[in-house]
C-alpha positions in Angstrom: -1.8 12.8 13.6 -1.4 14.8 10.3 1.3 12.4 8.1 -1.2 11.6 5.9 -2.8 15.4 5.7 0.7 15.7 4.7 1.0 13.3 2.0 -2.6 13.9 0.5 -1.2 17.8 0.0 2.1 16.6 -1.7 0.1 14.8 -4.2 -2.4 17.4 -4.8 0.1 20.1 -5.2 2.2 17.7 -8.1 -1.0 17.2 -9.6 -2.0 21.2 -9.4 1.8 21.7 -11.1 1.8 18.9 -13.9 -1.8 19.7 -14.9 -1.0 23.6 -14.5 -4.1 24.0 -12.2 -3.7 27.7 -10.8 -3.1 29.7 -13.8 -6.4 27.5 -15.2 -7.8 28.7 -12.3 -6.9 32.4 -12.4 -8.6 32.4 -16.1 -11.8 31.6 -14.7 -11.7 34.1 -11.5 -10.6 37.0 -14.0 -13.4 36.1 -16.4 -11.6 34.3 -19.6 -11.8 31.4 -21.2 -8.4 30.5 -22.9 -7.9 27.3 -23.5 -4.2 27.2 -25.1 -2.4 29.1 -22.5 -4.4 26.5 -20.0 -3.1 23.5 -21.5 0.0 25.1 -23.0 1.8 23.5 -19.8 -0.3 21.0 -18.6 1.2 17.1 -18.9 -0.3 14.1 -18.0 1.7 12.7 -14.9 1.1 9.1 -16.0 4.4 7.6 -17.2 6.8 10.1 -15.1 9.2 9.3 -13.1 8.0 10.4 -9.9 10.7 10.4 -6.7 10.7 10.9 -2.4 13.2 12.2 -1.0 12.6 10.8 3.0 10.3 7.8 2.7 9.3 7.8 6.9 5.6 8.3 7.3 4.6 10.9 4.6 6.8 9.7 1.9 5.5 6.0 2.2 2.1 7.3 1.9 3.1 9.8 -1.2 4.6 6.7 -2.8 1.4 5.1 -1.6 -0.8 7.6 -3.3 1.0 8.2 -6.6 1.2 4.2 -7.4 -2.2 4.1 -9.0 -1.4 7.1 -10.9 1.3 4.7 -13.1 4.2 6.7 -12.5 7.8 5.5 -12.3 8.2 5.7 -8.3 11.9 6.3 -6.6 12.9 7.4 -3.5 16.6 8.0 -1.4 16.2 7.3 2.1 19.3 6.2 4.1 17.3 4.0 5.6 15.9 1.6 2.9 12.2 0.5 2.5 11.6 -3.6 3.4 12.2 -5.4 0.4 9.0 -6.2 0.4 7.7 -2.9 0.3 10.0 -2.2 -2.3 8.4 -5.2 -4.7 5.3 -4.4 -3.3 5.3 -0.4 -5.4 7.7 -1.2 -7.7 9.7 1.4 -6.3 13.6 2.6 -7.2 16.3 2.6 -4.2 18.9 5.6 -5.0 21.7 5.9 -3.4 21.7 9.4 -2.6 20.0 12.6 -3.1 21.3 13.8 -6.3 20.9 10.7 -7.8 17.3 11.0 -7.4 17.2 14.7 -8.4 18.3 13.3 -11.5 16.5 10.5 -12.4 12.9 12.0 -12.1 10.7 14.3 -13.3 8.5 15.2 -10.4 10.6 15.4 -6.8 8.7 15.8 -3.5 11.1 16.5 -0.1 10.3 15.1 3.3 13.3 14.9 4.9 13.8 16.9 8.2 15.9 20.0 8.2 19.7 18.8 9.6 23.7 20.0 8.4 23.1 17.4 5.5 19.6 18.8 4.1 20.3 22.6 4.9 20.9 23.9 1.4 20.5 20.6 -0.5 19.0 21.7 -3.5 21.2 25.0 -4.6 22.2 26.2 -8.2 24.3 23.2 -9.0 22.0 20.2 -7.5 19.1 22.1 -9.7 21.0 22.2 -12.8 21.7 18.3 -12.9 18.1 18.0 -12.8 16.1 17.3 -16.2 15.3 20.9 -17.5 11.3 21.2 -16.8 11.3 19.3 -14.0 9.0 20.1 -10.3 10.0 20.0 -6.9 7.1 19.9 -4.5 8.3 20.8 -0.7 6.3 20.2 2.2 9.3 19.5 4.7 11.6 22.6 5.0 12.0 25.6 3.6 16.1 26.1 3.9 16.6 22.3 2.5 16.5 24.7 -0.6 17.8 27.7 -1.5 15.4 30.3 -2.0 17.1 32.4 -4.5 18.2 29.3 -6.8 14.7 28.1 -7.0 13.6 31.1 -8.0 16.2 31.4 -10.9 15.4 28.2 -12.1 11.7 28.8 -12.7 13.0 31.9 -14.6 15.2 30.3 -16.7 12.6 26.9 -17.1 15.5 24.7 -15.8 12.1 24.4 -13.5 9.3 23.7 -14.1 7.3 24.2 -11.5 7.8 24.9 -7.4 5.0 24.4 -5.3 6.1 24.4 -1.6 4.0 24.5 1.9 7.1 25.8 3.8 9.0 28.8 3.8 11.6 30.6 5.6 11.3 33.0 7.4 7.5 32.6 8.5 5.3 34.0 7.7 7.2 35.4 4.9 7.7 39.1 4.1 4.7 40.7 1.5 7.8 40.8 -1.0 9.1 37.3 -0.3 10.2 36.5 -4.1 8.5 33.0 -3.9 4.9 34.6 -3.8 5.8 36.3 -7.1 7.6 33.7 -8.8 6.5 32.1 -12.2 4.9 29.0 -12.1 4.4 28.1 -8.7 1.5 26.7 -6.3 2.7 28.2 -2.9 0.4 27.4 0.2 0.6 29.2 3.9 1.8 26.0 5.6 -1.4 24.7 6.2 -0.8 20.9 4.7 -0.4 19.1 8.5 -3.2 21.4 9.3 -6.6 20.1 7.9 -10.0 19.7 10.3 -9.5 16.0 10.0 -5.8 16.9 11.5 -7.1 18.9 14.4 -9.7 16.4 15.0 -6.9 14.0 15.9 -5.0 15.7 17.5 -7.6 16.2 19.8 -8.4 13.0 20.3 
C-alpha cells in the first residue's frame, strides 16, 4: 500500500540534500535573501552515481524514479534484479554492501533491520565512502549508527543525512540527529501520505 509513498520520499529527500533545499528554505522563513550560502552546497545530481541498498519494492521504484534524472544507478541486493531489468536501467550489480558504499555518491537504504544490517554503516563503513557523500534512510534507524553519522557530518566525511527513521521513536527533544549539520530529518511519515491511507483502506 505505501512502497511507492516510500520511494517518492527517498527521491525527494536526495534531491532536498544535493540541491541543499532546507537551509535555502530557512533563508526565506527568517527573512534573507543570500544567495552564496544557498548554492554554496548545492550540486546538480545529474552525472552521480546514485546506489540502493535493498532493491524489493521501494528500491526498484527509487531506481525507477532516479533513471530519468541521468545518474549512474547501482544497487547490492542478495537477491539480484532480472537481467532484464538490469539492461533495462542500466543499473550496477555489487556484490555486497560496502562495495556499494563506495562506489557512489548518493546511497539510499531499504533493507529490513536483521543481525546482518544492525549497525551496517558504523565509523569504518562511513570512512571508505567518498568524502561528501549522502545517505538517505527511510528503512531503519539502527542499520546505522547514530553517533557515527553524526561525526561524519561534522567532520564533512558526509555530506548530507536525511533519514525518515529513527531509534528510539519518537526520539528524545535532544536526539543529536535533530541538531546535526546538514540534514533533512522527517517524523517517519514517508509510508504515511493521504494517497497511503486511502489504500490502505481500500
Amino acid at each position: 500500500c505505501n512502497s511507492i509513498s516510500v520511494a517518492e520520499h527517498a527521491v525527494m529527500q536526495i534531491l532536498a540534500l544535493v540541491r541543499n533545499f532546507v537551509p535555502s528554505h530557512q533563508w526565506v522563513v527568517d527573512g534573507g535573501w543570500n544567495i552564496a550560502d544557498c548554492v554554496e552546497r548545492a550540486y546538480d545530481v545529474e552525472g552521480m552515481d546514485v546506489g540502493v541498498i535493498a532493491a524489493g519494492r521501494i528500491g526498484l521504484a527509487v531506481l525507477r524514479r532516479m533513471a530519468p534524472f541521468d545518474v549512474n544507478l547501482h544497487y547490492f541486493d542478495t537477491r539480484r534484479l532480472p537481467e532484464a531489468v538490469e539492461k533495462e536501467l542500466n543499473v550496477t550489480h555489487h556484490p555486497d554492501a560496502a562495495a556499494l558504499a563506495r562506489a557512489v555518491d548518493v546511497l539510499s537504504i531499504h533493507a529490513p533491520l536483521h543481525p546482518q544490517t544492525y549497525h551496517l554503516f558504523d565509523e569504518q563503513l562511513l570512512a571508505s565512502m567518498r568524502r561528501g557523500s549522502y545517505i538517505v534512510n527511510t528503512a531503519r534507524a539502527e542499520i546505522v549508527v547514530r553517533d557515527a553519522v553524526v561525526a561524519a557530518l561534522e567532520t564533512g566525511q558526509l555530506a548530507g543525512y536525511a533519514g525518515d527513521v529513527w531509534y528510539p521513536q519518537p526520539p528524545p527533544p535532544d536526539h543529536p540527529w535533530r541538531t546535526m549539520p546538514h540534514n533533512a530529518m522527517t517524523p517517519h511519515v514517508s509510508g504515511t501520505t493521504l494517497s497511503a491511507q486511502a489504500r490502505y483502506a481500500a
